[in-house]
N, C-alpha and C positions, 0 to 999 in steps of 0.2 A: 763687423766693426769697420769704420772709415773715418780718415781725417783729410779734412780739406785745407793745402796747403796753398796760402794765398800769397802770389808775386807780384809784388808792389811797387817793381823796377820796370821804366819804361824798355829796357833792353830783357828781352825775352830768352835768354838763353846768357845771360852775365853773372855777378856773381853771387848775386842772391838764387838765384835758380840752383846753381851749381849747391848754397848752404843748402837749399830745401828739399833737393835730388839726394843728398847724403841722408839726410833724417829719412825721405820717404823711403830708399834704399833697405832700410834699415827694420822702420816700419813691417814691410811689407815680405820682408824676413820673416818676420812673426805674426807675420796671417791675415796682416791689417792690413783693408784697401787705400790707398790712397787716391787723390786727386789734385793737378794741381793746378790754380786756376792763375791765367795769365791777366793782370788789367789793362796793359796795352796799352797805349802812344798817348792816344786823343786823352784828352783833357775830361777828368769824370767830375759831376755837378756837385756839387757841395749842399749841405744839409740847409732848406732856407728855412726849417720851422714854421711850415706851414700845418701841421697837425696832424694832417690825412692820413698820414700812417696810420694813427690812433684808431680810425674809420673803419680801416679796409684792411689794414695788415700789409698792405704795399705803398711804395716809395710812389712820388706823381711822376718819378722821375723813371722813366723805361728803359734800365739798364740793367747791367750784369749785377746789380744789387737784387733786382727783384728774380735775376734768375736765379741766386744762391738762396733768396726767401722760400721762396720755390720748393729748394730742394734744404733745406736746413733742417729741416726733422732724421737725415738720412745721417748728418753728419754725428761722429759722436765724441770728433777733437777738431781742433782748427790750429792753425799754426801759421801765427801774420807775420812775413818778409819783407824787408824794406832794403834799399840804400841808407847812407846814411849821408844825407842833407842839410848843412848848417848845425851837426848836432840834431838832426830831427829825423823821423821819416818821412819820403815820399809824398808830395803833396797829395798823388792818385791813393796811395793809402789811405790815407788819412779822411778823407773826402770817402771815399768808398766805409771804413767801417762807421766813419761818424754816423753817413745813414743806414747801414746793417742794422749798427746795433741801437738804434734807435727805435727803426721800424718793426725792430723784432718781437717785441711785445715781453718779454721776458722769457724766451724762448732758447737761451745761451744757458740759463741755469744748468748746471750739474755735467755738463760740458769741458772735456780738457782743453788747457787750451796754453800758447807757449810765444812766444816773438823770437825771431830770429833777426839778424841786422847785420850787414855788412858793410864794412869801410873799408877806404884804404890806411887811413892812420889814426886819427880820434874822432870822438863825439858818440862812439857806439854804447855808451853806458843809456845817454841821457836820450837818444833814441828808444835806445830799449825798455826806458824807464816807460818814454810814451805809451806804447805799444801794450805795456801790462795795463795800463789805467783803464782800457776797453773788457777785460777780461775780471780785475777786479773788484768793478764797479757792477757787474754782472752776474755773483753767484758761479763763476765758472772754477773752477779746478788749473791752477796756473803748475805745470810741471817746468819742475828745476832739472839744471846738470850738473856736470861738473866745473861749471865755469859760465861767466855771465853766456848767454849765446849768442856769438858772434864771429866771424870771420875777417879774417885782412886779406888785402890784396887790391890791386888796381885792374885784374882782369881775373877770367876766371881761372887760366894758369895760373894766376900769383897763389889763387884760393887756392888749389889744388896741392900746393906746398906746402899751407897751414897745418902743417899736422895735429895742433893741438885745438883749431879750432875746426876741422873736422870731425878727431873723436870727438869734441863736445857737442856737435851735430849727432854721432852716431850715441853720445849717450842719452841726449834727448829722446832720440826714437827708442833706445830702448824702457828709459823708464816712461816711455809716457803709452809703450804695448803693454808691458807689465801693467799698468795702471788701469789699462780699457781692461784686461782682463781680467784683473782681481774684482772691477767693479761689476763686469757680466758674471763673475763668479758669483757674487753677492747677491744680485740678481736671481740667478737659478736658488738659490738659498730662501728667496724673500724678503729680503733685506729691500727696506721701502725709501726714498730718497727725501731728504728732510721737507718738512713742509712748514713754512715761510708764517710770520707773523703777519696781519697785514699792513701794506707799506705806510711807514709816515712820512712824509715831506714835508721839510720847513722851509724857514727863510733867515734869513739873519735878523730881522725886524718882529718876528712874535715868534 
């Protein structure tokens, strides 16, 4: 079992790292690998709808999207980190999973999956809310905690004071190991994973 925990803060070691170090911490208590992938400084391309995914299963665009394409059958949770930005996350987030899960072909189903967000004082609901609409909109497994998940603080000492929004990082990771495991449990059992009507897509006009 592995979950890839993606950092969506241009500062690589701040305090979204610090939220997602507590969950994987936690994780990997209980047997689960994790990974946690940094998206770094530069500026990452944004989705232009050119289709090609559709074609090839990969992005036109040669970045760390198509290395997690790559390797996205290995993952069996995912967990998207952000700042929190005008009330939003991360332009590099956002940008990064718009063509993830785009290109991905429906490949997220049955998948856990969780947002985490840190501020220093408001806006982290409505971040957060962002953040679910990739995971919802996908057939994925959205694990809850005890508390929206999020941290405060303006560095990652302040995070590391958060006591309540720490345990709500470490209760994430716990139920979301209980969860990878109950369903490899199900697994060894036979238990078969739903299977999908096929898609209808409309429009607002017919």
């Amino acid at each position: 079992m592995k979950v890839l925990l993606i950092n969506g803060s241009p500062n690589e070691h701040g305090c979204t790292y610090t939220a997602l170090s507590e969950v994987s911490d936690t994780l990997c208590q209980y047997g689960v690998d994790t990974e946690i992938l940094y998206l770094g400084k530069k500026p990452v391309a944004g989705c232009i709808a050119c289709g090609k995914c559709r074609e090839t299963g990969r992005c036109v665009f040669e970045d760390q999207v198509n290395k997690t394409l790559e390797q996205l059958d290995g993952y069996d949770g995912m967990i998207a980190g952000s700042p929190v930005y005008y009330a939003g996350p991360s332009g590099q987030i956002c940008a990064f999973l718009d063509r993830l899960f785009y290109s991905s072909g429906g490949r997220m189903a049955g998948k856990l999956a969780a947002a985490v967000v840190s501020c220093r004082r408001g806006g982290a609901s409505a971040a957060f809310e962002r953040l679910n609409k990739y995971f919802t909109i996908s057939n994925m497994i959205v694990v809850g905690s005890q508390y929206w998940n999020q941290v405060h603080g303006f560095t990652p000492g302040d995070v590391r004071k958060d006591e309540e929004g720490l345990q709500t990082m470490r209760t994430l990771g716990e139920n979301m190991a209980w969860l990878l495991k109950s369903i490899q449990a199900g697994r060894k059992q036979g238990l078969q994973p739903p299977k999908y009507e096929p898609r209808i897509s409309t429009n607002f006009i017919r």
